[in-house]
N, C-alpha and C positions, 0 to 999 in steps of 0.2 A: 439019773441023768437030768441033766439043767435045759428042759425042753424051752427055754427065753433065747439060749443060744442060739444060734446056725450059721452054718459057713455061706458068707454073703455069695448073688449071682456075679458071674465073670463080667464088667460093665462089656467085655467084645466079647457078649454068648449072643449065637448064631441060630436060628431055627433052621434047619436043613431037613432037603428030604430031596434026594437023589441031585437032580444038576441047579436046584434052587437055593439060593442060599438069607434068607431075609435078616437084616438085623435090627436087634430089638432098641427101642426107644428105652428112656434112660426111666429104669423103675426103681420104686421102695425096696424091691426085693435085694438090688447093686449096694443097698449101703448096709454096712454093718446093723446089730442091736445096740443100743446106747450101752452096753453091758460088760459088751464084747470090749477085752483089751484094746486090741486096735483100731481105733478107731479113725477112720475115712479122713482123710483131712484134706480139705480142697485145694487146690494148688493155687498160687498167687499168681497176679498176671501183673501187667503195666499195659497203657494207652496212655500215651502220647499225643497232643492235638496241636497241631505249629498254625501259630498266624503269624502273617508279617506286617500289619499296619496298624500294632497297636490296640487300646480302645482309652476314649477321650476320659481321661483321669478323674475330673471335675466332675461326669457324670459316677465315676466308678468308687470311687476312695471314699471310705467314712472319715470321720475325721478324730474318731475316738477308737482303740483298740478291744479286744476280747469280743464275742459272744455277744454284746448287748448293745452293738451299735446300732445309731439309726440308720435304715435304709435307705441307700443313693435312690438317683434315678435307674440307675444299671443294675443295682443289690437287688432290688423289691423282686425281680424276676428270677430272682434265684431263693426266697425267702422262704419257699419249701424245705427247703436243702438246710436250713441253717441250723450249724452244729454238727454239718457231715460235711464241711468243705474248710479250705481258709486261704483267704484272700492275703498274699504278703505285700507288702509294698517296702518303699526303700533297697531293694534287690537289682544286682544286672552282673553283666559280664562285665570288671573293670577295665577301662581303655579301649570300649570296642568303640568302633565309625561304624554310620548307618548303614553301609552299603554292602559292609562284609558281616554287620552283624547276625545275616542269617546263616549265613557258612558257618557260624561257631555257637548257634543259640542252644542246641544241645549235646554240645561236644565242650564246651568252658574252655577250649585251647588257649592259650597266650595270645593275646593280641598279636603280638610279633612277629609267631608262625604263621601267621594269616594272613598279613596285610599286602601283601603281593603275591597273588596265588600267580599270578604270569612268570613270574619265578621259578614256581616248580616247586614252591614251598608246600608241604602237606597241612591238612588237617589232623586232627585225630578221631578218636571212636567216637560215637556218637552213645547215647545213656539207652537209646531202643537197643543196638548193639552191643551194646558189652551188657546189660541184662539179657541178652537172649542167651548168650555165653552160658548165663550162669543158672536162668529158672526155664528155661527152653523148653525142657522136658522130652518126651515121649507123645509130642504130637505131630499131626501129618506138616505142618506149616512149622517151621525155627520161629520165624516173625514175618508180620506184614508191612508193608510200607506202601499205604493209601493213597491217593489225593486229587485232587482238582489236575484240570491239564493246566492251568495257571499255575502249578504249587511247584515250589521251587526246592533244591537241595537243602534237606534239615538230615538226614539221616546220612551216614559215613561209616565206614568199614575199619578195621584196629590200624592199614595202612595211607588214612584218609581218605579214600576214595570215593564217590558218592553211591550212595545205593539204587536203584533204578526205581522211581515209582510206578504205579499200577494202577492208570487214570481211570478206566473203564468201570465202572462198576456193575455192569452185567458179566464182566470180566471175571470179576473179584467172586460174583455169587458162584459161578459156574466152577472156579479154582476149590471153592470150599465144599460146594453142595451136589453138584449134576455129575452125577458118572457117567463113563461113556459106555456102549456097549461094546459085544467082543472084538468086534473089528476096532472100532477107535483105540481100546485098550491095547491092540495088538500091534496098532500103527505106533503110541505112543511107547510104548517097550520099545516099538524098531527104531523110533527117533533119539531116544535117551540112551541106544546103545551106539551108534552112529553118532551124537555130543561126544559119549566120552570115549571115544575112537580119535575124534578129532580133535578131543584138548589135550588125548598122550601126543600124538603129534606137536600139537602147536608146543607144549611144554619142552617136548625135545628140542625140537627146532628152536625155541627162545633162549633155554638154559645155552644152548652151542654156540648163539649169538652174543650173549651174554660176554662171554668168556674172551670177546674181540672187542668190546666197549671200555669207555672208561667211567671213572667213578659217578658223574653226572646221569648218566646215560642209563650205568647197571641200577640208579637208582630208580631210575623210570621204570625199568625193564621189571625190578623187584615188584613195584606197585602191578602191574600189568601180571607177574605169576601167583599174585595173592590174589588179586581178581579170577585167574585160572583156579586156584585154589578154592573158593569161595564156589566158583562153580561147580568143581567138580564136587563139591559134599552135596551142594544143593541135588547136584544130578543122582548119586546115591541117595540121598532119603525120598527122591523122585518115584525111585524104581522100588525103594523097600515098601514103601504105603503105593503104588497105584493097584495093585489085586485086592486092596482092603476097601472095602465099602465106604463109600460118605453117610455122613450123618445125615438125615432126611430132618426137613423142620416144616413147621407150618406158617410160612411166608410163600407170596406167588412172586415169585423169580421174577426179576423186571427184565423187560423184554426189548428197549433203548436208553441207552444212560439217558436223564434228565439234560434240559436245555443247563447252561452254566447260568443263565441268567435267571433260573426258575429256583430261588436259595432256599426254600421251603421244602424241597422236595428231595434236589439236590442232600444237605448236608442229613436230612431226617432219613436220607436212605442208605448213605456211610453211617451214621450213628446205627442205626438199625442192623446192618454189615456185621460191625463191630460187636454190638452182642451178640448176635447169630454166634459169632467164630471162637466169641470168649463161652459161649453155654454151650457147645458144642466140644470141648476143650480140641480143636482143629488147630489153633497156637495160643500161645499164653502172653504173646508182647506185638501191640499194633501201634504203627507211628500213623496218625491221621494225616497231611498235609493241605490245610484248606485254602489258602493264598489268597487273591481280592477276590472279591464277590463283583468285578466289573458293574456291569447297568444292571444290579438285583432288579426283580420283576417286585416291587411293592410298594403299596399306594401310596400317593404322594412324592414318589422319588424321581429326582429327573437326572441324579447326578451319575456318574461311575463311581467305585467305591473310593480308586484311588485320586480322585479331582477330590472328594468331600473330604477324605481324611487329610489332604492339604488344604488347611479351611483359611488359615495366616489368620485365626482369631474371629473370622467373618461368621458372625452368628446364624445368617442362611444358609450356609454348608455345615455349619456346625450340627444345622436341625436337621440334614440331609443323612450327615453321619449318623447319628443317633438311630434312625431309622433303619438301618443297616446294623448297626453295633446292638442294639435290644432287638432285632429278631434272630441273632446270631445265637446269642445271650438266653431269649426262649427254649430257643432248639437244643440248646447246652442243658438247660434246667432239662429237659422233656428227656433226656439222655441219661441224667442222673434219674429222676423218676423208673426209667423203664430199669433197670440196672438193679434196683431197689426192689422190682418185682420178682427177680429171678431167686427163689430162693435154692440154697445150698446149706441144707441139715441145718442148726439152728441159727445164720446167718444170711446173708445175700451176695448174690453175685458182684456185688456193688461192694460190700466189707472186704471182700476178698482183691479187690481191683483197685489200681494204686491210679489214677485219674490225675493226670497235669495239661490244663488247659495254660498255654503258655503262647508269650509273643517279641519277638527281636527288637520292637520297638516302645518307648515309654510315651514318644509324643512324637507322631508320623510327619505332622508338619513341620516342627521343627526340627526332624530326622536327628532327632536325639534317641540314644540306648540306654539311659538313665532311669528309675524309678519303674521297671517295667511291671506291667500287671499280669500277675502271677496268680493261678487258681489250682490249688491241690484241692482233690475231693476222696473221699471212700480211703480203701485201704488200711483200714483198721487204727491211725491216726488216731489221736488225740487233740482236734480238729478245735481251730481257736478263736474261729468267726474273720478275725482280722487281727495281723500280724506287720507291727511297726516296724521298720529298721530306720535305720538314719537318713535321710535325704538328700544328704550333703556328700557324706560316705559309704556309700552303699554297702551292703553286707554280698558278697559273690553269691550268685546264684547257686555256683557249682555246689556251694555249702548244702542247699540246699537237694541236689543231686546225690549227695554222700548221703544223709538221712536218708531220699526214697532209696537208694540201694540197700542201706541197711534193714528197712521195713519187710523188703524185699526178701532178705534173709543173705543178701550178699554179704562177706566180709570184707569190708573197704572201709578207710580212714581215709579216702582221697578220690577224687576225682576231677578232670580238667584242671580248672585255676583255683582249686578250692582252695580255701586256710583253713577250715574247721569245718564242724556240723550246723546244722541250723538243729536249735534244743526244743524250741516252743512247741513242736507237738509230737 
């Protein structure tokens, strides 16, 4: 007998002893022997991070490609990192306008479908959504969709609709980590079964509606029973995981969200969030939504974020932004660092996490969507430092959207407004 073997522990093995039930933190014992056939293999995630004001190019862009450029004023704070990220530029949604560009920044829809949403014209899926679709898994959470109470709609459902975000972040730890005891657990059964009492109903009653409308109307009506639909699976995997235990971790629960003005503390405790829920595998796909940093709390600043990032070329709002845009840019570095720490058998939580720090705009003052700055990090890439496209003619983003899906392990040749892949990593 091959005593190097053993059949690895159940990662949800339980110590029980009569009405107690504790569950075990995540041991050596849960992974295979390097030996063993089968061996463990980590699941892939995505995060997502939406901004909408841009960062000021001049500080951000090398101006030579590959690996060995020299460092901006914006790069240097990322210089840890270099060789695990890559910066594209020459990239955007073609034909978008400023104002809708963030309705589409990760869904790549046509311009066209967009440009009057007062119409009744939809979006489509957004790249957190249709990845959940496909690498979801078997965790308590499909996906997260995070953010500021400033952060505006970046995430979208397959029949456009917008996803609800979840500004709280006392909110957010409590969804992931605190169980209730047997009464709350017992209320929240009687709640989830009273929803989906109420959405056979409303579905009855909408389909019967339905059926008296005309084609404008049944189309609203459609969007509205996908949105019923979308609830009702949420309310099922509600019920199948609440008698299953949360993961316990060693973070102290914050106890009031952060002031919005306090950006220090604020985005380093969504970032912190975010690994919690990826190392705990609670879901596998989070969309951040960080929106303006309003009057950030940091020294030297007098502006709000969105009066600096319209600076019309004025070098004292210029310097205002900057101070805003590198401590963003910190927290971003300090994000990948922690990520890096987490390891996963002979990789890191970070190789396994497909990371796009992304933004609807290329240059906020002049509400142009051209050239925008684009940050892919982690995920097992073959990561290029800095990555040219044309400036003139942009290469679609979405191209680049097809690639992470692919990394991803999704099979798609297409996505949004794509043409093609983007090859470079």
């Amino acid at each position: 007998m091959n005593f190097n073997l053993r059949t690895p522990l159940d990662r949800r093995h339980f110590l029980r002893a009569g009405a107690v039930c504790l569950a075990l933190p995540a041991l050596e014992a849960m992974l295979p022997r390097r030996s063993t056939a089968a061996a463990l293999t980590p699941p892939k995630r995505l995060v997502l991070i939406a901004r909408n004001l841009g960062l000021h190019a001049p500080f951000l862009f090398p101006e030579t490609p590959g690996l060995n450029y020299e460092s901006t004023r914006y790069l240097k704070h990322l210089d840890a990192h270099r060789g695990k990220f890559t910066l594209f530029s020459g990239v955007s949604h073609l034909r978008y306008s400023a104002h809708m560009s963030e309705t589409g920044l990760f869904t790549g829809v046509d311009w066209d479908r967009i440009k009057d949403p007062s119409r009744g014209i939809r979006n489509s899926v957004s790249l957190d959504q249709f990845a959940a679709e496909h690498i979801g898994g078997d965790t308590r959470y499909r996906n997260l969709v995070i953010g500021l109470p400033t952060a505006r709609d970046f995430s979208w459902t397959e029949k456009g609709v917008p996803v609800p975000v979840e500004r709280s972040q006392v909110a957010v730890f409590r969804q992931l980590f605190t169980s209730g005891d047997p009464d709350e657990v017992a209320s929240e059964m009687h709640r989830l079964k009273i929803g989906r009492s109420i959405l056979d109903k409303v579905n009855a009653q909408a389909k019967a509606l339905g059926r008296t409308l005309g084609p404008e109307d049944r189309e609203r009506m459609e969007q509205m029973f996908s949105s019923v639909r979308e609830a009702e699976l949420s309310l099922v995997r509600n019920e199948a995981w609440l008698n299953k235990p949360k993961p316990r971790v060693d973070y102290t629960a914050p106890k009031a969200d952060p002031s919005t003005n306090l950006i220090d503390k604020r985005e380093t405790l969504w970032f912190d969030l975010i690994r919690l829920a990826l190392q705990t595998d609670s879901t596998r796909v989070i969309m951040l939504t960080v929106g303006e940093a309003g009057r950030a709390t940091i020294d030297g600043l007098s502006l709000e974020h969105h009066d600096a990032s319209h600076h019309g070329k004025d070098e004292t709002k210029i310097e205002q932004l900057a101070l805003i845009e590198e401590t963003e840019l910190k927290l971003f570095s300090r994000f990948l660092g922690n990520m890096q720490q987490v390891k996963e058998g002979d990789a890191t939580l970070f190789d396994h996490t497909t990371i796009l720090n992304a933004t609807n705009l290329g240059n906020a003052s002049a509400h142009t969507c051209e050239n925008l700055p684009i940050m892919l990090a982690g995920g097992g890439f073959k990561h290029q430092g800095h990555v040219i496209k044309d400036s003139k003619n942009n290469t679609p983003l979405s191209n680049l959207y097809v690639r992470m899906l692919q990394q991803l392990g999704v099979e798609t040749e297409q996505f949004g407004s794509s043409s093609g892949v983007i090859s470079e990593i």
